[in-house]
C-alpha positions in Angstrom: 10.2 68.7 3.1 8.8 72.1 2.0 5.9 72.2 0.4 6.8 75.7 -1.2 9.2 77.3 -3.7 10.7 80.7 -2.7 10.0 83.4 -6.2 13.1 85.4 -7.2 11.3 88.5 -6.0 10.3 86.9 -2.5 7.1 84.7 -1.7 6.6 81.2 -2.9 4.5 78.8 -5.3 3.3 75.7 -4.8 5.7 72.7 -5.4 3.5 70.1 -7.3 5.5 67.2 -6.5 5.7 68.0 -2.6 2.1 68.5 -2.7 1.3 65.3 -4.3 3.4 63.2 -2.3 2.4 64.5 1.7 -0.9 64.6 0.4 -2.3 67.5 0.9 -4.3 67.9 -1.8 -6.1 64.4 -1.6 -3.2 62.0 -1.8 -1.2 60.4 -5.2 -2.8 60.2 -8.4 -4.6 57.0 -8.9 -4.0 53.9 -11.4 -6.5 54.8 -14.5 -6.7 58.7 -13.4 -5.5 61.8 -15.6 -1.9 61.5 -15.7 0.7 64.3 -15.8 0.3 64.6 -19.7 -2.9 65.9 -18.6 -1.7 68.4 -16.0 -0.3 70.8 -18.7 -3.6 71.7 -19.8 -4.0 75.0 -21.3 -6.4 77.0 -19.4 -9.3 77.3 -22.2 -9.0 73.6 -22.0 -9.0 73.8 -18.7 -11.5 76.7 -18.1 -14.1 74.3 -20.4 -13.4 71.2 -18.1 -14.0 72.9 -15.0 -17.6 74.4 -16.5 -18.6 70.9 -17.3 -17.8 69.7 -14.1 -19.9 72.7 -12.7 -22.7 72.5 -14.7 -23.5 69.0 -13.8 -23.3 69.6 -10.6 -20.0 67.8 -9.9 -17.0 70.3 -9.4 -15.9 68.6 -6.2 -17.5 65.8 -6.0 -17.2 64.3 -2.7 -14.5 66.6 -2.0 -13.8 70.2 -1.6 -12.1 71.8 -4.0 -8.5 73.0 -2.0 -8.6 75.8 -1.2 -5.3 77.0 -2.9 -6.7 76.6 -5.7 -9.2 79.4 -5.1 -8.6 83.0 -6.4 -8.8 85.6 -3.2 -10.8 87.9 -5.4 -13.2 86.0 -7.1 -13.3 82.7 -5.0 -13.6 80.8 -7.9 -11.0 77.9 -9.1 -8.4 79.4 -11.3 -7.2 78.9 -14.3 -3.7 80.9 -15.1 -2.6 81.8 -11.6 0.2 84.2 -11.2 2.1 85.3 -8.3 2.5 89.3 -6.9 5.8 90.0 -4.8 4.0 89.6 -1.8 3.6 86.5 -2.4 0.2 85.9 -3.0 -1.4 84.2 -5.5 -4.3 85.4 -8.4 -6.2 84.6 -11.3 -4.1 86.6 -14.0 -7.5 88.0 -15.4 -8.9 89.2 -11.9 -5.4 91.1 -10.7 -5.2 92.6 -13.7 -8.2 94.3 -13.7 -7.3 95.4 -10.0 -4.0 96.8 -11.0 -5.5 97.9 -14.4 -8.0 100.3 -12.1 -5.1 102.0 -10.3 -4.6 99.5 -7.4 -1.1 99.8 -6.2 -1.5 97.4 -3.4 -2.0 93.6 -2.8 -5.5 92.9 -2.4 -5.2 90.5 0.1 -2.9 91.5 2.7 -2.9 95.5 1.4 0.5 95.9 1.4 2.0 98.1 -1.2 3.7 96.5 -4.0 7.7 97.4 -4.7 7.1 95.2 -8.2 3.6 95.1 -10.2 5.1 92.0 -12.2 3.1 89.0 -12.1 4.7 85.9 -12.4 3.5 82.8 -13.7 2.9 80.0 -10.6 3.4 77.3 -13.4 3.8 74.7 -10.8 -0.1 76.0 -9.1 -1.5 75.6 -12.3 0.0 72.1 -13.1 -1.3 71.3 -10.1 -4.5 72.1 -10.5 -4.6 70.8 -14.1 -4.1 67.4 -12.8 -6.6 67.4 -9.8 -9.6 68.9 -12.3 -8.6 66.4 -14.7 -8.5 63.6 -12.3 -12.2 64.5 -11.5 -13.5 65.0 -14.8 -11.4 61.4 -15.8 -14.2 60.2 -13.1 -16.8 62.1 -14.0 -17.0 61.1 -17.7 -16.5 57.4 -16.4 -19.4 57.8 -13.8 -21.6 59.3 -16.5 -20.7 56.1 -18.9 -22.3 54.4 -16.4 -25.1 56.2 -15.3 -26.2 56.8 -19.2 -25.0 52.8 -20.4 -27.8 52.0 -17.2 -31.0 54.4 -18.1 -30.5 52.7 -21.7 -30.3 48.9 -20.1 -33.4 50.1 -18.5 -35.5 52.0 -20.9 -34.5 49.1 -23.4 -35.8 46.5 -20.6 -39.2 48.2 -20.3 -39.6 48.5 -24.1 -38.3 44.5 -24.3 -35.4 45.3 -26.0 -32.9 43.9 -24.2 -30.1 41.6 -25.3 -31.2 38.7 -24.9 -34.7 39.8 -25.9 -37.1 39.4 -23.5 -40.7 40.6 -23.2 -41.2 43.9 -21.2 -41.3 44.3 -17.9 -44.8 44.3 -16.3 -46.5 44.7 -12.8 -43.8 45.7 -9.6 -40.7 45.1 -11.9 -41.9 47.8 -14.4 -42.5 50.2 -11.1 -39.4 49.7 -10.2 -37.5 50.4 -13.0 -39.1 53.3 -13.7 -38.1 54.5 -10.0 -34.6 53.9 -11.0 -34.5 55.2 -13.6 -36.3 58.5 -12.3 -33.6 58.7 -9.6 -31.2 58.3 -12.2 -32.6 61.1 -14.2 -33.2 63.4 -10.8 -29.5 63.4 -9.7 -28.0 63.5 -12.9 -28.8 65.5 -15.5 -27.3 63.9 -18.5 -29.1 60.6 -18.3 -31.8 62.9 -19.7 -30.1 62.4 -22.7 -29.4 59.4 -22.9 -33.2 58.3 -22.1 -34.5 60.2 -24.7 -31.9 58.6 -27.4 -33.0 55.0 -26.0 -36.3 56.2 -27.5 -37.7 56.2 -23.7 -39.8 59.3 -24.1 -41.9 57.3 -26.5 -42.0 54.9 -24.2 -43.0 56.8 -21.2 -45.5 58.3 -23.3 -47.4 55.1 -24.2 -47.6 54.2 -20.9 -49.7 56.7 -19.6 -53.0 55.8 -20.7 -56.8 55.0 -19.0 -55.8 51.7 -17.7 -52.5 52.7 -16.2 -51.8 52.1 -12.7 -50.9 55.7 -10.5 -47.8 53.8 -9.2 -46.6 53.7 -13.0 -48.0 57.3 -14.1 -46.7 58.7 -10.9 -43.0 57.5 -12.3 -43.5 58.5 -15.6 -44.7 61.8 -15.1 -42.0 62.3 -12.8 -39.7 61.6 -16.0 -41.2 63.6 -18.2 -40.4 66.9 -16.5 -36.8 66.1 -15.2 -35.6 67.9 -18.0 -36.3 65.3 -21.1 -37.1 66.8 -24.3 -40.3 66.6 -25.3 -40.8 66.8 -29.1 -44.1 68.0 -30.7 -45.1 64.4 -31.6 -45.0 63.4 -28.0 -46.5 66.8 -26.8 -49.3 65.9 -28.9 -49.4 62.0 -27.9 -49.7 63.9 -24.6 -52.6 65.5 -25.0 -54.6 63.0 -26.1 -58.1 63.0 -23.6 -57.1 59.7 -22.2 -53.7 60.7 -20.8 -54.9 64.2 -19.7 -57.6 62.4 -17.7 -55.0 59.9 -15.9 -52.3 63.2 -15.4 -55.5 64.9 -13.6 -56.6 61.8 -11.6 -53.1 61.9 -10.1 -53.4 65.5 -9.5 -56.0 64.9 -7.2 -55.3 62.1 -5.5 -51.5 61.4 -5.2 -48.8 62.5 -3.0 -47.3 65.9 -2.9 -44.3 65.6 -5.6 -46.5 64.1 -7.8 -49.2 66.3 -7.9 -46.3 69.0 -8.3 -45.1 66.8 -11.1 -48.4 66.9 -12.7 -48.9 70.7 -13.0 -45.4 70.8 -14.1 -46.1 68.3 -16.8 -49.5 70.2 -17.9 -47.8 73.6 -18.0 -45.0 71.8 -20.4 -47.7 71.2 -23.1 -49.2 74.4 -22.5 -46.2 75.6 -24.7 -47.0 73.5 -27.6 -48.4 75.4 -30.8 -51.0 72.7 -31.2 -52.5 73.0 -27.4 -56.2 73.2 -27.3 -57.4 75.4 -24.7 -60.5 73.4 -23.7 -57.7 70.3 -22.8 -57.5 72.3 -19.4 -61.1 73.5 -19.0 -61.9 70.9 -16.3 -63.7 71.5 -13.2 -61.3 68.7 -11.8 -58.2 69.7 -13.0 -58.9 73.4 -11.6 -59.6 72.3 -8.2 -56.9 70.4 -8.2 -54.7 73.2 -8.5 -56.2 75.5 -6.5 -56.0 72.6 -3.5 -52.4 72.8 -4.3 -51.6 76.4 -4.2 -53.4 76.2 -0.7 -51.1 73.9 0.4 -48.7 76.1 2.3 -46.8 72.9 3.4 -45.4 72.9 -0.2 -43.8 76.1 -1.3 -43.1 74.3 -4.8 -46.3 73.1 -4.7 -47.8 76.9 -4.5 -45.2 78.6 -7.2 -46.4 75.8 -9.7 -49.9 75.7 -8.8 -49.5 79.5 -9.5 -48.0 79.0 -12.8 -49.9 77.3 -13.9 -53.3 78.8 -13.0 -52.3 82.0 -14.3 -51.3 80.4 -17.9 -54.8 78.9 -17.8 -56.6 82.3 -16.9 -54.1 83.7 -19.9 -55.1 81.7 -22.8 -58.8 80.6 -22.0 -61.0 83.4 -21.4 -63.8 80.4 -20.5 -62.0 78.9 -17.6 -62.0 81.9 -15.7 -65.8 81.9 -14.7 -65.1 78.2 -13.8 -62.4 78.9 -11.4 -64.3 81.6 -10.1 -67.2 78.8 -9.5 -64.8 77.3 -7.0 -64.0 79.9 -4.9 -60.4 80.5 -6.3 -61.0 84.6 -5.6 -61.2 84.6 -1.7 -58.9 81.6 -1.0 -56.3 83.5 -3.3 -57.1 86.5 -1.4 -57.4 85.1 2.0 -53.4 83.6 0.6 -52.2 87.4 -0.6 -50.3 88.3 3.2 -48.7 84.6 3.5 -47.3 84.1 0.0 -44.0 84.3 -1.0 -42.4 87.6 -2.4 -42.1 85.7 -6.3 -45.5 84.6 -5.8 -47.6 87.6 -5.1 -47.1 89.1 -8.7 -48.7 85.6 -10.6 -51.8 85.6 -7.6 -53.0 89.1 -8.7 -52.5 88.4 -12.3 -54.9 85.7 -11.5 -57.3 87.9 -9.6 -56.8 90.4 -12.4 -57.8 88.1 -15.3 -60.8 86.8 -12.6 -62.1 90.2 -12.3 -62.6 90.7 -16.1 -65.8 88.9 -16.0 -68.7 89.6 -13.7 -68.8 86.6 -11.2 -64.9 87.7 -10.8 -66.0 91.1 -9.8 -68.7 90.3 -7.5 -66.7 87.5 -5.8 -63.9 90.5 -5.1 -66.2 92.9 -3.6 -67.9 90.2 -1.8 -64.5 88.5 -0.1 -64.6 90.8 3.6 -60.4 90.6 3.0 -59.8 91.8 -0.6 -59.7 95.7 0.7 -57.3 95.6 3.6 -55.2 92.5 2.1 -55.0 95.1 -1.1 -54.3 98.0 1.3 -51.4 96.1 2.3 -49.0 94.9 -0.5 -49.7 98.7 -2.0 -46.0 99.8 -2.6 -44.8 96.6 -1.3 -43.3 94.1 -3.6 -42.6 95.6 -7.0 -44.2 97.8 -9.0 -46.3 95.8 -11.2 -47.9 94.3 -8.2 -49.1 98.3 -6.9 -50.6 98.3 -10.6 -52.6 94.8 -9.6 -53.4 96.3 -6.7 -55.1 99.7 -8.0 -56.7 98.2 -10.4 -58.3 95.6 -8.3 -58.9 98.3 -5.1 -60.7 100.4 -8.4 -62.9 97.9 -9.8 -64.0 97.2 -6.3 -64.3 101.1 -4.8 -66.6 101.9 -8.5 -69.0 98.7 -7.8 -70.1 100.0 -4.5 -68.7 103.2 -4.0 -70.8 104.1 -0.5 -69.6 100.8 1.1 -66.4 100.1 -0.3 -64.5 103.5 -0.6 -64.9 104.2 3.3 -63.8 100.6 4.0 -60.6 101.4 2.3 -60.0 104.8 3.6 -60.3 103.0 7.1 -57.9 100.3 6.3 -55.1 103.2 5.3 -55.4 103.4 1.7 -55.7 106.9 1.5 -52.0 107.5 3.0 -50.8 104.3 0.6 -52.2 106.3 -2.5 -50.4 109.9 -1.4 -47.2 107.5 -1.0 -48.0 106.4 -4.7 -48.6 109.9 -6.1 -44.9 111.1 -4.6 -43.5 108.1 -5.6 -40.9 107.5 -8.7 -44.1 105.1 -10.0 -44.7 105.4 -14.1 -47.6 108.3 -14.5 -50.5 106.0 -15.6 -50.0 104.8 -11.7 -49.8 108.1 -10.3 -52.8 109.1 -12.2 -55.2 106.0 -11.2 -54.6 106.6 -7.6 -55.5 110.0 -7.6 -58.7 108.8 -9.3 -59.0 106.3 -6.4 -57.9 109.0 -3.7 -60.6 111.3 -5.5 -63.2 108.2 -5.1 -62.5 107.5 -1.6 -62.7 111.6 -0.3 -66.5 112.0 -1.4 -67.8 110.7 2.3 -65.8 112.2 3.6 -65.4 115.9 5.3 -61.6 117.6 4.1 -60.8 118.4 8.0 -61.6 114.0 8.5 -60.2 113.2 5.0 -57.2 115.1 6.1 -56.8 112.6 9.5 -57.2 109.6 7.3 -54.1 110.5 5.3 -52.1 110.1 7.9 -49.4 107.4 7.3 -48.7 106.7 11.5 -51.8 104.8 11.4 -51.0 103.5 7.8 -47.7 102.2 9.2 -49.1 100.4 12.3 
């Protein structure tokens, strides 16, 4: 039987029934699915379902949405799909514009169009009104489920649960707070439902001095899967005892957790009430800087970044500190392997460092901060080339005699001319012809002249 019905003005629509029966588009509807009182749904209605479906991360889930379904100029599902004379089919909203802009042909097969009427594929849209709302019938009963469980368990923790029992201790409190964090990490509405079961109080008062790292390492991991965090539990959270345990764990567990635990750190960093001396800690420091060198963790890095510049941002005291580690050359020695979206937070960092002294001499000192410099110089973005000047500057005015002909060797002269022609902003332009005017006084004009040379630059 055809699966199509032929327009009045030549092509065809979908035939729903056809469609639904030859199963083609995933078989018969279901007992207990989204019946055909739900298929006329209007397509706001519609439109709303399908970005609920999308946002949890559930659109298709284990199937593919058909691909009839799919407008040819947006590839997205649509929602009021109307038929051209050719025959093919569009979201009214996206042909539209393409007519509205002069388009006298079908965008698909570029044929030219004898009619520019667009009818309505009612029969499409019917059909794709009952397979979105047999998903999202299964979606909301899915997340019934998931949510009705995280309670069960946060309630079974707290020994709440009917009958009442007392909370769960040792392995059995480990592993419900592993569910329960799995729960939370694949979907993202359980959040929600933890945090009205009163868990985030709970997960807060088990994080303590005497709390195992199995346990913290869960609970942590709860924390910043996207639960909201009030300021009374920001504050719980910042209580000496609980810092001590999060940095413990920064130290010494596995990768994700560690990760979790900068996450979780940076989280409270936002809270009006955070004292800056929670996070001046010779441990916690190098436990982030061990986890920004960890290049077998990109998350790990962008994180440790995070949260290392925040620190330098609003405690002026923890930079000498994290100069005292040797943060300045291992950031530098990291500059040429980072990640494009992480070279802009390392020289804030090296920025803020070189404010004080030990920050300066510790850059002048590192044998790679000149030609690593020298090399992301019109690069990666314009605020990065401003990092960059100022850092080659303060380094070039310590030790002028040593520094500025190091530079001009390792093709900054030729970077700064590519500066000064650029489409930079003028305070740029103007700091590297300071520098370019710094790094000439050695230097003969016939030799300067050869230095400037971008082939060399280049190579």
């Amino acid at each position: 039987m055809p699966q199509y019905q032929e327009l009045p003005c030549g092509g065809q629509v979908l035939d729903i029934d056809t469609a639904l029966k030859d199963g083609i588009l995933g078989g018969a509807l279901e007992p207990g699915d989204a019946a055909a009182g739900d298929a006329g749904k209007q397509p706001v209605e519609l439109r709303k379902m399908m970005d609920e479906l999308d946002a949890a991360g559930d659109a298709g889930g284990d199937e593919a949405v058909p691909a009839v379904f799919i407008c040819p100029i947006s590839l997205e599902p649509m929602v009021d799909p109307v038929t051209l004379c050719t025959g093919q089919t569009y979201e009214r909203a996206n042909i539209s514009r393409w007519l509205a802009l002069g388009h006298r042909t079908c965008p698909t097969t570029m044929q030219e169009l004898w009619d520019d009427a667009l009818t309505p594929n009612a029969t499409l849209r019917q059909l794709i009104a009952a397979w979105f709302s047999r998903r999202y019938t299964r979606f909301k009963k899915r997340s019934a489920d998931f949510h009705g469980r995280a309670a069960d368990l946060v309630h079974g923790l707290r020994g709440t649960a009917v009958p009442r029992r007392q909370p769960l201790k040792g392995q059995a409190r480990v592993a419900a707070l592993r569910e329960l964090r799995t729960l939370a990490a694949t979907h993202q509405s359980v959040t929600k439902a933890i945090a009205e079961s009163g868990g985030v109080a709970l997960l807060t008062s088990l994080l303590g001095p005497f709390t195992s790292h199995a346990v913290g390492t869960e609970a942590v991991a709860i924390l910043v899967s996207g639960v909201t965090l009030d300021a009374d539990a920001k504050t719980a959270l910042m209580q000496p005892a609980k810092v001590s345990l999060v940095v413990d764990m920064l130290n010494e567990g596995a990768a994700d957790t560690k990760i979790n635990c900068v996450r979780l750190i940076r989280i409270l960093m936002d809270e009006r009430g955070f004292r800056p001396e929670t996070v001046a800690s010779l441990s916690l420091l190098v436990g982030v800087v061990r986890l920004i060198r960890d290049k077998r963790h990109p998350d790990g890095v962008v994180a440790g970044l995070e949260l290392l510049n925040s620190i330098c941002a609003v405690h002026r005291p923890a930079r000498s500190m994290i100069v005292s580690i040797g943060a300045v050359p291992q950031l530098v020695e990291l500059l040429p392997e980072l990640a494009t979206e992480c070279v802009e937070p390392a020289l804030d960092i090296l920025d803020a460092l070189s404010a004080v002294p030990e920050g300066r001499a510790a850059l002048k000192d590192c044998p790679r901060t000149i030609p690593n410099a020298v090399r992301l110089l019109m690069r990666v973005s314009e605020a990065c080339t401003r990092r960059v000047l100022s850092m080659l500057w303060t380094v070039c005015r310590m030790a002028p005699e040593e520094c500025a002909p190091a530079a001009v060797e390792a093709g900054l002269a030729a970077k700064l001319l590519l500066v000064i022609q650029s489409g930079c902003a003028p305070e740029l332009k103007q700091k590297a012809s300071e520098l370019l005017k710094l790094c000439r006084l050695n230097y003969t004009d016939t030799l300067f002249i050869s230095k400037c040379k971008l082939t060399r630059t280049i190579q």
